[in-house]
C-alpha positions in Angstrom: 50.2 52.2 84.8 47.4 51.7 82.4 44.1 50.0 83.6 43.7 46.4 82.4 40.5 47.0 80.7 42.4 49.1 78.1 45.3 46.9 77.6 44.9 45.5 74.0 46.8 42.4 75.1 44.4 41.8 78.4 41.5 42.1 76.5 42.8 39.7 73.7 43.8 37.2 76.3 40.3 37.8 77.6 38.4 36.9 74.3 40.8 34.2 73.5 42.1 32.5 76.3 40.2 33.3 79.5 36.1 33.7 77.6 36.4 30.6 75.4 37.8 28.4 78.9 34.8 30.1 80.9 32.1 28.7 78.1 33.9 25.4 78.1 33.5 25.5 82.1 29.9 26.5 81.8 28.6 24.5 78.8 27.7 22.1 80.9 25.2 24.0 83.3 24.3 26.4 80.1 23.0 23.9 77.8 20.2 22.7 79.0 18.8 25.5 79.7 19.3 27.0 76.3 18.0 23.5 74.1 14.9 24.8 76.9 14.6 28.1 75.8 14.6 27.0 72.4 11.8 24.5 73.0 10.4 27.4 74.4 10.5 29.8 71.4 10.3 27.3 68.5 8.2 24.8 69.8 5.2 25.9 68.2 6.6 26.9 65.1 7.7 22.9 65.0 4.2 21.8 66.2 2.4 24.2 63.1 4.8 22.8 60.4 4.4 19.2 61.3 0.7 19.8 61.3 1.2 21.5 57.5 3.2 18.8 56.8 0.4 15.8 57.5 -2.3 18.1 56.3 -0.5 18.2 52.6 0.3 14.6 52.9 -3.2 13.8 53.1 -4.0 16.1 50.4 -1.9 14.4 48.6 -3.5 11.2 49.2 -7.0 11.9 48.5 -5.9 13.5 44.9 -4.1 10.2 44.0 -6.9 8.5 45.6 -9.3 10.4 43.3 -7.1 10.2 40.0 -6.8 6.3 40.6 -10.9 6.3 40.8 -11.3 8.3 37.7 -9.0 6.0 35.5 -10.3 2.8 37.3 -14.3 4.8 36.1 -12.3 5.1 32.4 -10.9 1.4 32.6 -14.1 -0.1 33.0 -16.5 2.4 31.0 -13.7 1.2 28.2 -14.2 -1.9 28.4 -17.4 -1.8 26.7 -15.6 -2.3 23.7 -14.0 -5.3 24.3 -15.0 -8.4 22.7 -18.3 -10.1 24.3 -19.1 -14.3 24.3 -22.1 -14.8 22.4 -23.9 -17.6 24.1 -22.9 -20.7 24.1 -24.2 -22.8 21.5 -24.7 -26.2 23.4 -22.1 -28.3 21.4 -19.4 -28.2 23.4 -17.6 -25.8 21.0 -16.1 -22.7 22.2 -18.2 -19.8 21.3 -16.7 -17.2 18.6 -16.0 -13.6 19.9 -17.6 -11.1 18.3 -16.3 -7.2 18.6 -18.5 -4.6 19.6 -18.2 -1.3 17.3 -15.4 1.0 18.4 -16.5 4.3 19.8 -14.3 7.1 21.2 -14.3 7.6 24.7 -16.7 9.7 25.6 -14.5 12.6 26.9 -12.7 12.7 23.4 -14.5 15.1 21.0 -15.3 13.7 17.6 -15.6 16.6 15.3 -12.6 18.5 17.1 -9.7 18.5 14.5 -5.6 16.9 15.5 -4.0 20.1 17.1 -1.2 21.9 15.2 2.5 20.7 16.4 3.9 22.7 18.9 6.8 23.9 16.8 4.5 26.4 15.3 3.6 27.8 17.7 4.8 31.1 19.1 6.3 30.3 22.7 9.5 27.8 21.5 9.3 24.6 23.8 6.0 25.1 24.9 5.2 21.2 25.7 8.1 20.9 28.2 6.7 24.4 30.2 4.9 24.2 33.1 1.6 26.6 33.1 3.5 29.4 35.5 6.4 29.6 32.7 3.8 29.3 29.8 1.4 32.1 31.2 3.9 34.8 31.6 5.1 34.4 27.8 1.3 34.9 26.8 1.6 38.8 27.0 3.3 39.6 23.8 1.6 37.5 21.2 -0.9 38.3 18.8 -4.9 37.5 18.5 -3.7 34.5 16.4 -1.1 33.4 18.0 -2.9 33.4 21.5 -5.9 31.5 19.3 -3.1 29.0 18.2 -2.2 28.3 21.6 -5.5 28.3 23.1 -6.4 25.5 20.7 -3.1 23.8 21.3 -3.9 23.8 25.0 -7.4 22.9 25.0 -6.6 19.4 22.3 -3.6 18.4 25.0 -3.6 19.2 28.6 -6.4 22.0 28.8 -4.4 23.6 31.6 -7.2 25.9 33.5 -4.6 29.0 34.2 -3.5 28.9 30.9 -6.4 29.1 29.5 -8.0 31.6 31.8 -5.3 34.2 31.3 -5.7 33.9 27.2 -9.0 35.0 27.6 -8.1 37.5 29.9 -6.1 38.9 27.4 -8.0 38.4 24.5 -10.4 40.6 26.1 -13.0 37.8 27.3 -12.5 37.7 31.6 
């Protein structure tokens, strides 16, 4: 007679019937103490990524905090431009407003010239790419082309890494 250990019927009553009725019987006792364990293990791991979490939150905050301040700075220093009330002239009548002479905002150059259209230049849709997709396509265009595109950049969103890596490979890091 053969041993039950090698009887392929035992042993798939044993994984199918008799182990899955023993886990049921158990579950009860065994999970606890395995939701512990895993406390135990991943705790920390939890504890580290919440902190991450909260840190780049606040990160977060005190960029839009900053941005907010620097257009609230451009609001106002634009509003020198805005009409101004003469004084009144003591006659009951409302004063006329008189405009004070335009000016471009400081941070727009005045002798820079309208960039060319992004359709000529060498890296197709470059205005939707983000500066990791535009940097990689950098490496196979010419003196003039990367000069196109450093001009493009610098007139519209003078993207730092962008910029950086033309120089680089125009030879000037």
């Amino acid at each position: 007679m053969r041993k039950r250990e090698d009887d392929p019927t035992e042993q798939l009553l044993d994984v199918l019937v008799y182990a899955p009725l023993g886990l049921l019987l158990e579950a009860r006792d065994l999970l606890p103490k395995l939701a512990e364990k895993g406390r135990q293990r991943m705790g920390g791991q939890v504890t580290v990524a919440r902190m991450v979490g909260e840190l780049a939150v606040r990160q977060g905050q005190r960029r839009a905090e900053k941005v907010l301040e620097r257009l609230r700075q451009q609001n106002s220093a634009g509003s020198g431009s805005r009409p101004t009330a003469s004084p009144s002239p003591g006659n009951g009548h409302r004063p006329e407003a008189t405009t004070a002479t335009a000016t471009a905002p400081p941070s727009a150059p005045t002798s820079a010239a309208a960039p060319p259209p992004s359709s000529s230049l060498a890296i197709p849709g470059y205005d939707t790419l983000s500066a990791s997709q535009v940097v990689p396509r950098l490496e196979g265009l010419s003196t003039d082309e990367l000069a196109a595109v450093r001009a493009y950049e610098e007139a519209t969103r003078a993207r730092k890494t962008v910029l950086t890596r033309i120089d680089q490979l125009r030879g000037r890091s």
